[in-house]
Steps between C-alpha positions, in 0.01 A plus 500: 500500500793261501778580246256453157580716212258734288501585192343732281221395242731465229753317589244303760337405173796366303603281803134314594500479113159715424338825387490773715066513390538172707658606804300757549169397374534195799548733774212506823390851368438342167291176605849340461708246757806730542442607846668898545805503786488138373612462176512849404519876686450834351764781517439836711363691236230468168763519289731206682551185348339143658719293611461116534627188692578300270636203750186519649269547100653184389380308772177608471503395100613187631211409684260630270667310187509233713134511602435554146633158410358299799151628389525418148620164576213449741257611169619247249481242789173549530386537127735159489244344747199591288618350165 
């Protein structure tokens, strides 16, 4: 791990600008796209708190919102094309 900070869900949350449902509801245990030792690591114990990479989270919204965008411009291009 280079020098990249974690922080703990709550003020991970107020940074990347989202609910703390969100973060964890998107991890790889939950079906989600935040990969664990990736964008987020658990503490030694049950009772620890999760801490996330945030550097490394707001890339990965980046891409996706970015994805997001490409394929809904695709869409009206092609309901465009059948008018």
């Amino acid at each position: 791990m280079k020098n990249q900070r974690w922080f703990k869900t709550p003020e991970a949350k107020v940074i990347l600008g989202c609910s703390d449902q969100y973060l964890k509801k998107n991890r790889d245990t939950h079906g989600g796209f935040l990969e664990e030792e990736v964008h987020y690591r658990f503490g030694g114990s049950v009772n620890s708190p999760i801490y996330w990479n945030v550097e490394e989270i707001m890339k990965v919204f980046h891409d996706r919102g970015k994805t997001i965008r490409l394929g809904r411009e695709m869409v009206k291009q092609v309901l465009q094309g059948e008018e």
